[in-house]
DSSP file (Angstrom, degrees, kcal/mol; ACC not computed):
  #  RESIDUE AA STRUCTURE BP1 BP2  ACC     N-H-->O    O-->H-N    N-H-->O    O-->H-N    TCO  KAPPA ALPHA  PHI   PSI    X-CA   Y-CA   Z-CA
    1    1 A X              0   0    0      0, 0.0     0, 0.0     0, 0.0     0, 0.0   0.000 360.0 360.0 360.0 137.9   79.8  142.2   75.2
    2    2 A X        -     0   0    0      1,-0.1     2,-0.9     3,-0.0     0, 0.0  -0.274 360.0-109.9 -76.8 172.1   81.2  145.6   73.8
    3    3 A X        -     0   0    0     11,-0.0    -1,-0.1     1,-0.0     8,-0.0  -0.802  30.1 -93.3-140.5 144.0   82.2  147.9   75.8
    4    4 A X        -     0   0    0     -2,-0.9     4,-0.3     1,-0.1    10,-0.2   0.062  30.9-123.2 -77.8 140.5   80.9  151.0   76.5
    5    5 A X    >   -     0   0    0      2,-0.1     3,-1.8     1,-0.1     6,-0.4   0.500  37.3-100.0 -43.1 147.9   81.7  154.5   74.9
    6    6 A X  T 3  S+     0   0    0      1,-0.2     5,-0.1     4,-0.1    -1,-0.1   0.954 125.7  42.0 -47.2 -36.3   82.9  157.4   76.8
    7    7 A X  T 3  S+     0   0    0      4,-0.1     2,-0.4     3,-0.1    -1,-0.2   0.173  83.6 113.8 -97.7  48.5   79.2  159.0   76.8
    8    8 A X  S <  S-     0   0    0     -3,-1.8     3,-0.3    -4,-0.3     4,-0.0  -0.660  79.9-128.7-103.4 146.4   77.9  155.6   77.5
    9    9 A X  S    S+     0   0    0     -2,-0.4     4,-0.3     1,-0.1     3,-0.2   0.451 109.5  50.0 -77.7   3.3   76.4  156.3   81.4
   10   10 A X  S  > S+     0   0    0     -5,-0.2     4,-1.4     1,-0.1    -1,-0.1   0.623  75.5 109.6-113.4  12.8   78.3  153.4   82.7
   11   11 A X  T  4 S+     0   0    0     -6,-0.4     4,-0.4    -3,-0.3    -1,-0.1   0.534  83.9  48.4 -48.3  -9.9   81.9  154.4   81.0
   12   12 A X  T  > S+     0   0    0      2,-0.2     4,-0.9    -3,-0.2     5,-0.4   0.803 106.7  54.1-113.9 -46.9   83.2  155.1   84.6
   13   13 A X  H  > S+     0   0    0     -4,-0.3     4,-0.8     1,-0.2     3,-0.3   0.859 107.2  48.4 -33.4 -37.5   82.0  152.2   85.7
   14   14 A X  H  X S+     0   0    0     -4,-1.4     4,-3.9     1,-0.2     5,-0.2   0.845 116.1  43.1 -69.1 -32.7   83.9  150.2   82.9
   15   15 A X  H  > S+     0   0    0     -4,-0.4     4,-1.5     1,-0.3    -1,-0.2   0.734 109.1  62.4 -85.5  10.4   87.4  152.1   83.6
   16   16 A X  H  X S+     0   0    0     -4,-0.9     4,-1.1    -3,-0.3    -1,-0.3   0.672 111.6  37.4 -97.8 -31.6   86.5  151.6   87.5
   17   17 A X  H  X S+     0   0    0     -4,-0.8     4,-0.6    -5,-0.4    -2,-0.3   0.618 113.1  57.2-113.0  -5.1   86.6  147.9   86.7
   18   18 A X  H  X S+     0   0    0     -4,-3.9     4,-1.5     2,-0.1    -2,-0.2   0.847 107.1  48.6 -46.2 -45.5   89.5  148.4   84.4
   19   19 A X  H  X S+     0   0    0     -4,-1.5     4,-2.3    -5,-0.2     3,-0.3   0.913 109.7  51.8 -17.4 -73.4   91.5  150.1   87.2
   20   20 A X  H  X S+     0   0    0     -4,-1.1     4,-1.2     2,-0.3    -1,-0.2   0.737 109.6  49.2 -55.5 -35.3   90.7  147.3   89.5
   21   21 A X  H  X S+     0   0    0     -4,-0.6     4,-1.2     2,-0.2    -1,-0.2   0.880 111.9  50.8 -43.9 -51.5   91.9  144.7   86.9
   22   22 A X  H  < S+     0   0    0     -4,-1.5    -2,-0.3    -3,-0.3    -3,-0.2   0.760 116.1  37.7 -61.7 -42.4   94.9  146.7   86.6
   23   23 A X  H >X S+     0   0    0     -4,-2.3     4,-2.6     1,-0.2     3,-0.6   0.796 111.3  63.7 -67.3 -31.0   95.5  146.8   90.4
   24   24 A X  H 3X S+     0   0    0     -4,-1.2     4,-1.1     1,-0.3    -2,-0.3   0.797 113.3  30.7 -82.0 -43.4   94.3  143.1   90.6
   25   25 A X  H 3< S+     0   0    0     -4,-1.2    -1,-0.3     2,-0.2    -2,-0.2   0.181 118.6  59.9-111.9  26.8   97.3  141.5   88.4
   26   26 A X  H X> S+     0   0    0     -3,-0.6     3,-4.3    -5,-0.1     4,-0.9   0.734 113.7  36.0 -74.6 -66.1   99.7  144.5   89.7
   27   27 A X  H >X S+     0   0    0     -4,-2.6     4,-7.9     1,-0.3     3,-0.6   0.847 121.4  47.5 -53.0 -50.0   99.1  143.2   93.2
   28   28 A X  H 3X S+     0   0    0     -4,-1.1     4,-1.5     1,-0.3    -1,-0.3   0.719 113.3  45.7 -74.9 -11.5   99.0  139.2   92.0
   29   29 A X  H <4 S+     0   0    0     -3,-4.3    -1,-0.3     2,-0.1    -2,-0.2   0.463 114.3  52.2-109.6  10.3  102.3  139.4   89.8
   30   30 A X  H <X S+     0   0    0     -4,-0.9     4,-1.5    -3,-0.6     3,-0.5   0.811 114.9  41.8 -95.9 -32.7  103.9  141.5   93.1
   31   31 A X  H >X S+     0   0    0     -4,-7.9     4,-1.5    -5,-0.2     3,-1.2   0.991 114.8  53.6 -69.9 -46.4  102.7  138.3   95.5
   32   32 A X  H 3X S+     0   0    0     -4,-1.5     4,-0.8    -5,-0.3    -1,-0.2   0.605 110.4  40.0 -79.5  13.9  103.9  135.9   92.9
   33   33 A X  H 3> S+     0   0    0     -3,-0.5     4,-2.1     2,-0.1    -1,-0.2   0.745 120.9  48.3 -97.3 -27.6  107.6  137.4   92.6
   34   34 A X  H <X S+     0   0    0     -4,-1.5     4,-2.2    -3,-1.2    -2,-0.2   0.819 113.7  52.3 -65.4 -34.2  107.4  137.8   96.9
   35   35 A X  H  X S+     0   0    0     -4,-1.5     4,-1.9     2,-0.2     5,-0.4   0.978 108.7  40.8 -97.7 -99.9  106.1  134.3   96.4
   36   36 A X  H  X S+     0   0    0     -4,-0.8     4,-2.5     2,-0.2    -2,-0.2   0.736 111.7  62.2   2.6 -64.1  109.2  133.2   94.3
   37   37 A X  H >X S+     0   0    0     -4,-2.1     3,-1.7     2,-0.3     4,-0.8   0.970 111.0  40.2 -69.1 -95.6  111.6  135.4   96.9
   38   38 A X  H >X S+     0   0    0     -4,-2.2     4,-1.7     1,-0.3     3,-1.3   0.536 114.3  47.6 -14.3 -74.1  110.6  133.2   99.5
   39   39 A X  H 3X S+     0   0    0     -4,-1.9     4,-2.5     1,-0.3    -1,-0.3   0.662 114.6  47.8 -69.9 -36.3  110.5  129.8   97.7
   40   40 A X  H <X S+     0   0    0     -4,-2.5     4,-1.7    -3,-1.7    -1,-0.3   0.796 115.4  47.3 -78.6 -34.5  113.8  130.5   96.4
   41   41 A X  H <X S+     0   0    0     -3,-1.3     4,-2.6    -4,-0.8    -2,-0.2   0.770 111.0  52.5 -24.7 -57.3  115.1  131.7  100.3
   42   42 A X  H  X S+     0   0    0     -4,-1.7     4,-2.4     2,-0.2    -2,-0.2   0.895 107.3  48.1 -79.3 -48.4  113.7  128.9  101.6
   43   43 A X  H  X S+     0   0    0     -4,-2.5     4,-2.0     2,-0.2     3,-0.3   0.935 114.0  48.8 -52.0 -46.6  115.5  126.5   99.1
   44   44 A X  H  X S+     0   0    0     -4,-1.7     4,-1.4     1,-0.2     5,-0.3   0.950 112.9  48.0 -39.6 -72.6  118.9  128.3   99.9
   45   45 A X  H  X S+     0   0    0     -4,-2.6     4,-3.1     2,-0.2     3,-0.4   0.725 113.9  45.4 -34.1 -56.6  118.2  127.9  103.4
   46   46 A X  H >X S+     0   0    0     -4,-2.4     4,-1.4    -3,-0.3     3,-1.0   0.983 109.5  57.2 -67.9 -80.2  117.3  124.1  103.1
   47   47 A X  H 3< S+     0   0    0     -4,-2.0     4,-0.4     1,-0.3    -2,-0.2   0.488 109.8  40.1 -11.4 -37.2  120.1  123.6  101.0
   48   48 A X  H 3X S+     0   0    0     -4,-1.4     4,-2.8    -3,-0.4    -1,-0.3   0.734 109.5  57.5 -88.7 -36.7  122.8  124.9  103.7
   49   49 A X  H <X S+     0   0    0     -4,-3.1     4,-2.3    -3,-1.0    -2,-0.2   0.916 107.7  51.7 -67.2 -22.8  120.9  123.2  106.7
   50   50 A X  H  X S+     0   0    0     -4,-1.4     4,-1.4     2,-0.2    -1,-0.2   0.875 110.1  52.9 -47.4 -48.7  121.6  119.6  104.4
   51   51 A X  H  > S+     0   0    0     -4,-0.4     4,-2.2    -5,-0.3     3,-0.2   0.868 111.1  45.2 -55.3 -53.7  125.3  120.9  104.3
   52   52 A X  H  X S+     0   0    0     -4,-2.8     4,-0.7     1,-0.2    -2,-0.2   0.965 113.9  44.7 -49.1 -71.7  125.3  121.1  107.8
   53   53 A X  H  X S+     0   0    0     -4,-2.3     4,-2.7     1,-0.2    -2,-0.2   0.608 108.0  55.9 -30.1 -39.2  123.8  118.1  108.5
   54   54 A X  H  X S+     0   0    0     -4,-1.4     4,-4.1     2,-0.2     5,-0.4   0.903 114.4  42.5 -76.5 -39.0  125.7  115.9  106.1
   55   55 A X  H  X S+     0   0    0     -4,-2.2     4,-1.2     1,-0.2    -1,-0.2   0.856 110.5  52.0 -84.3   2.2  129.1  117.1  107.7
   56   56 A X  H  X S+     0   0    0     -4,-0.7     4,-1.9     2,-0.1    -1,-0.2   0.870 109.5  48.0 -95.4  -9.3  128.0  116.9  110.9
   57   57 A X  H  X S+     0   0    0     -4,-2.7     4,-2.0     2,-0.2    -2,-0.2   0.829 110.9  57.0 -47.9 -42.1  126.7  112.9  110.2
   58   58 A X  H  < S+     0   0    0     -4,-4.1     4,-0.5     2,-0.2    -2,-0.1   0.854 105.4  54.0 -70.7 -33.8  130.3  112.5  108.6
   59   59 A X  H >X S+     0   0    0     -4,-1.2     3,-1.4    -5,-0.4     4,-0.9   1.000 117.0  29.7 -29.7 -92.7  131.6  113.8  112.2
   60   60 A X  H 3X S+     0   0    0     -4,-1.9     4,-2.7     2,-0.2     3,-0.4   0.732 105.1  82.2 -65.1 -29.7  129.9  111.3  114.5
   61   61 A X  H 3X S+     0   0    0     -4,-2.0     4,-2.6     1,-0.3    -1,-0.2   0.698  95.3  48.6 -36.4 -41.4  130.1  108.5  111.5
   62   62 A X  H <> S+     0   0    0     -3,-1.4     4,-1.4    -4,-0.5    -1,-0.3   0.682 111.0  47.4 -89.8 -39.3  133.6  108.0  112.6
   63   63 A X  H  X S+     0   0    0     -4,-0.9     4,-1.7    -3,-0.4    -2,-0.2   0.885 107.5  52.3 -49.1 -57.7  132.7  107.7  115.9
   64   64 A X  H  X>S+     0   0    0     -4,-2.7     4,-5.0     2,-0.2     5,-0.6   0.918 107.7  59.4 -38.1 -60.6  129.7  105.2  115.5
   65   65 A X  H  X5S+     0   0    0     -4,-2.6     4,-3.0     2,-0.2    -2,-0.2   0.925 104.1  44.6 -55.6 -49.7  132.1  103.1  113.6
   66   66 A X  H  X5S+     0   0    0     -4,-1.4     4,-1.1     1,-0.2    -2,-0.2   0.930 119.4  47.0 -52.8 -72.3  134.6  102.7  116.4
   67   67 A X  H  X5S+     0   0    0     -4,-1.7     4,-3.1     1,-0.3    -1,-0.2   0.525 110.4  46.2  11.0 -83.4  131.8  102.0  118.6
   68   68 A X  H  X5S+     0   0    0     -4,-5.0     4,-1.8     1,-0.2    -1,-0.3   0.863 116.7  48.2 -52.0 -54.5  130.0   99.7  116.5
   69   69 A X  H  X<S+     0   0    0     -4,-3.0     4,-2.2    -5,-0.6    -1,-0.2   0.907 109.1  52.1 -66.9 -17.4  133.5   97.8  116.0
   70   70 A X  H >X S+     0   0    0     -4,-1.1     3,-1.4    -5,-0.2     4,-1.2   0.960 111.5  51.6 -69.9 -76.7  134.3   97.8  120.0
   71   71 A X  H >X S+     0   0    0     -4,-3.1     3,-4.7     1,-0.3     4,-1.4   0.593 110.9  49.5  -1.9 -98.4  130.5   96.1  120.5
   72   72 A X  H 3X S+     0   0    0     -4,-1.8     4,-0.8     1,-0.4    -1,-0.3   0.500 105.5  48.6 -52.9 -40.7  131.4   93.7  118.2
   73   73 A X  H << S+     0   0    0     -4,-2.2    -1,-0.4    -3,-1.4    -2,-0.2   0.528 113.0  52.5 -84.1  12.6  134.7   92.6  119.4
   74   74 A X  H XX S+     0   0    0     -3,-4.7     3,-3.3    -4,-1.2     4,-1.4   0.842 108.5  53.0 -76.8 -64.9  133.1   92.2  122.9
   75   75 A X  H 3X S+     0   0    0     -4,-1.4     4,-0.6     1,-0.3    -3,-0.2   0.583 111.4  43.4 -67.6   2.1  130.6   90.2  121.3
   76   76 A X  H 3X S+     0   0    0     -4,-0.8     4,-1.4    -5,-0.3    -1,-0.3   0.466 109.9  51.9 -98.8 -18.5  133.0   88.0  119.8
   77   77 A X  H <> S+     0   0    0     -3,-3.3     4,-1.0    -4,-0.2     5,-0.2   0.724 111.8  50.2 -96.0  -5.3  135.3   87.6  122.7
   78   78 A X  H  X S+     0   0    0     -4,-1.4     4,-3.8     1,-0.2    -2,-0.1   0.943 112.7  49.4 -74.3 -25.2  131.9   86.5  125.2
   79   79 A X  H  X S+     0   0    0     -4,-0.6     4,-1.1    -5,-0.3    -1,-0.2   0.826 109.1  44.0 -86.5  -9.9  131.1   84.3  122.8
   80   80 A X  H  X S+     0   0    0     -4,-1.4     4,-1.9     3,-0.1    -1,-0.2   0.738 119.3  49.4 -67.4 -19.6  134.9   82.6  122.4
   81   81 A X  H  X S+     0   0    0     -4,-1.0     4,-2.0     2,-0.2     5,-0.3   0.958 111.4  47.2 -85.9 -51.1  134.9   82.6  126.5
   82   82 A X  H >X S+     0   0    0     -4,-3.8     3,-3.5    -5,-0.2     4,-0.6   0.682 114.8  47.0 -49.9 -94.3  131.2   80.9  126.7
   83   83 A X  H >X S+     0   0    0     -4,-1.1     4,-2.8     1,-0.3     3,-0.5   0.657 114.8  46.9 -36.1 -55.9  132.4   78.3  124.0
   84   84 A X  H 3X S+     0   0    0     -4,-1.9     4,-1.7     1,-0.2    -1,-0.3   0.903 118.5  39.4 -49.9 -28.5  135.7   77.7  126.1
   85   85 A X  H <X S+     0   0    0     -3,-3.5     4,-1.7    -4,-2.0    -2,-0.2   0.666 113.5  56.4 -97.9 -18.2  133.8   77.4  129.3
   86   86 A X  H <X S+     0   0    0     -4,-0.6     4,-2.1    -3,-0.5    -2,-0.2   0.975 117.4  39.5 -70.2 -53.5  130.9   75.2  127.2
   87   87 A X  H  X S+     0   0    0     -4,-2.8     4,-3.2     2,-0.2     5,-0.4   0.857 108.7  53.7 -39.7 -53.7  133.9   72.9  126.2
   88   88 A X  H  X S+     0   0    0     -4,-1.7     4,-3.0    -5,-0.3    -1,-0.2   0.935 117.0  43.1 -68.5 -48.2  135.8   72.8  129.3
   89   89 A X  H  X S+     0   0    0     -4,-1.7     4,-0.7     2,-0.2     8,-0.3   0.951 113.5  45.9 -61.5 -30.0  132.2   71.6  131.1
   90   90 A X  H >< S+     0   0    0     -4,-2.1     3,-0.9     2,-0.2    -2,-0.2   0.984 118.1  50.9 -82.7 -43.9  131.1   69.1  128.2
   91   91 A X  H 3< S+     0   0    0     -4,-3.2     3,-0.4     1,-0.3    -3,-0.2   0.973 124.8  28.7 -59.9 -51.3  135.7   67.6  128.7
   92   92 A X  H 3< S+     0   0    0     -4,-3.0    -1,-0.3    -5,-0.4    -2,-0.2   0.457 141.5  16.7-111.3  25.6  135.2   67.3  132.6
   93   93 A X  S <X S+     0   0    0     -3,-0.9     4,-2.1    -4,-0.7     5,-0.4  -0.329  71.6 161.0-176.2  74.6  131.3   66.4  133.3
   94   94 A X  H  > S+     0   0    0     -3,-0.4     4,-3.5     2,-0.2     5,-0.3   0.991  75.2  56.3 -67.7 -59.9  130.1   65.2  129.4
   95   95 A X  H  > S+     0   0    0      1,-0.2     4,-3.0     2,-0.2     5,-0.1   0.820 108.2  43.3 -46.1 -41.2  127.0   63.3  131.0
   96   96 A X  H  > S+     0   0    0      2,-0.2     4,-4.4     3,-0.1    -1,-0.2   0.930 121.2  39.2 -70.0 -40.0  125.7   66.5  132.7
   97   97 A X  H  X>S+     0   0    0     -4,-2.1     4,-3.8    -8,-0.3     5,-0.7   0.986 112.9  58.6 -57.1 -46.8  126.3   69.1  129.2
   98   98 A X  H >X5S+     0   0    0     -4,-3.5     4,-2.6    -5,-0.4     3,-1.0   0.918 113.7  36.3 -55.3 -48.5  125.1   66.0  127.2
   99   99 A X  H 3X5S+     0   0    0     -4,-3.0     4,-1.6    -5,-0.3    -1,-0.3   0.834 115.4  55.7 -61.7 -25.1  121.5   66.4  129.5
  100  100 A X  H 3X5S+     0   0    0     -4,-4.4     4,-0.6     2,-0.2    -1,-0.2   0.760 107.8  42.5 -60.7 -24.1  121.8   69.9  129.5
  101  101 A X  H <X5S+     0   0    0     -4,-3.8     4,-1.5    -3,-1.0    -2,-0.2   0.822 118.4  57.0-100.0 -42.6  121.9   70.2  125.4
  102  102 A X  H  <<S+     0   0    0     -4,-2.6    -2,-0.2    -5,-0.7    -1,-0.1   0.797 105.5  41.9  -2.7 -80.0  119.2   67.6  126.0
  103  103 A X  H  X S+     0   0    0     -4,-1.6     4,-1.5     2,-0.2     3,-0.4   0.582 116.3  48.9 -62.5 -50.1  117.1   69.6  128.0
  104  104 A X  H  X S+     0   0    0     -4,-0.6     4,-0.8     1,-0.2    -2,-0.1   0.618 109.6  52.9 -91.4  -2.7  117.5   73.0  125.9
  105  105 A X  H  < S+     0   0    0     -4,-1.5    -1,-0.2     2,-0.2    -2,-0.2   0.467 109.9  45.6 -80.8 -15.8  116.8   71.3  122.9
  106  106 A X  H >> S+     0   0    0     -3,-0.4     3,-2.9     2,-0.1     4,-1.4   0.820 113.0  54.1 -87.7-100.1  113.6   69.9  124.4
  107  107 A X  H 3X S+     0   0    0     -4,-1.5     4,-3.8     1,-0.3    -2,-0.2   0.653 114.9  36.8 -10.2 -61.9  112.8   73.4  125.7
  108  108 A X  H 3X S+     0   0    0     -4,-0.8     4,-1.1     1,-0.2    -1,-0.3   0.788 106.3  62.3 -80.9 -23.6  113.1   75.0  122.6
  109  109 A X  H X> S+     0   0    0     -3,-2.9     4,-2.0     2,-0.2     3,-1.1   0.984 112.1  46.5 -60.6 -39.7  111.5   72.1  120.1
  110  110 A X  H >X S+     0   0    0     -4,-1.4     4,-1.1     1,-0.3     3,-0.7   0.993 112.6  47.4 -75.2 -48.5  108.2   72.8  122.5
  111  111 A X  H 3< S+     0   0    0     -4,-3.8    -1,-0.3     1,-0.2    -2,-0.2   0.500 106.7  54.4 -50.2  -4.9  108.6   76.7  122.0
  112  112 A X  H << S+     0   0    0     -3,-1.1    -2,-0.2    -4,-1.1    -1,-0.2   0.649 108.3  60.7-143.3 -48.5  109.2   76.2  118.0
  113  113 A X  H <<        0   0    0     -4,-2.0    -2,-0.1    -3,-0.7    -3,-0.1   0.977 360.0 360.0 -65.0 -79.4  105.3   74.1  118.1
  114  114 A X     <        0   0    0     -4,-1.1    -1,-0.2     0, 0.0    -3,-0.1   0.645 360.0 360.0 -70.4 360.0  103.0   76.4  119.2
């Protein structure tokens, strides 16, 4: 469709909706730089709370690890004292351990069927 001359009778319409065009991608290339601003804020922003986070995981890391390693040599010295104390029963009363390993061997074969 052309568009129509200045003594055209809708010519102020057309530059009324030329205007409006004009305002309509001022306005849209001003949200999409605000837009931008943000997105680019918001990355910065994520980007230092990650920073944060990683050194403060490298903090406590060192911490965990003792922890983790204390745990672990408790759970290695109950189980060298149960094994001493399993031995020292099966060396002075063999008949009763030997019905006991019996008995929990029984126990658990029936749990392990169903």
């Amino acid at each position: 469709m052309s568009e129509p001359t200045p003594s055209h009778p809708l010519a102020p319409v057309a530059e009324s909706l030329q205007t409006a065009r004009e305002s309509v991608r001022r306005t849209a290339g001003q949200w999409r730089d605000a837009a931008s601003q943000k997105a680019s804020d918001l990355k910065a922003s994520a980007a230092q709370r990650a920073a944060e986070l990683r050194e403060g995981l490298h903090e406590h890391s060192d911490e965990l690890r003792d922890f983790a390693g204390d745990a672990l040599k408790q759970a290695v010295d109950q189980y060298e004292q149960f094994m001493q104390e399993a031995e020292s029963l099966a060396r002075e009363k063999p008949r009763k351990a030997l019905y006991t390993a019996f008995g929990v061997g029984l126990v658990i074969g029936l749990l392990l069927r169903r």
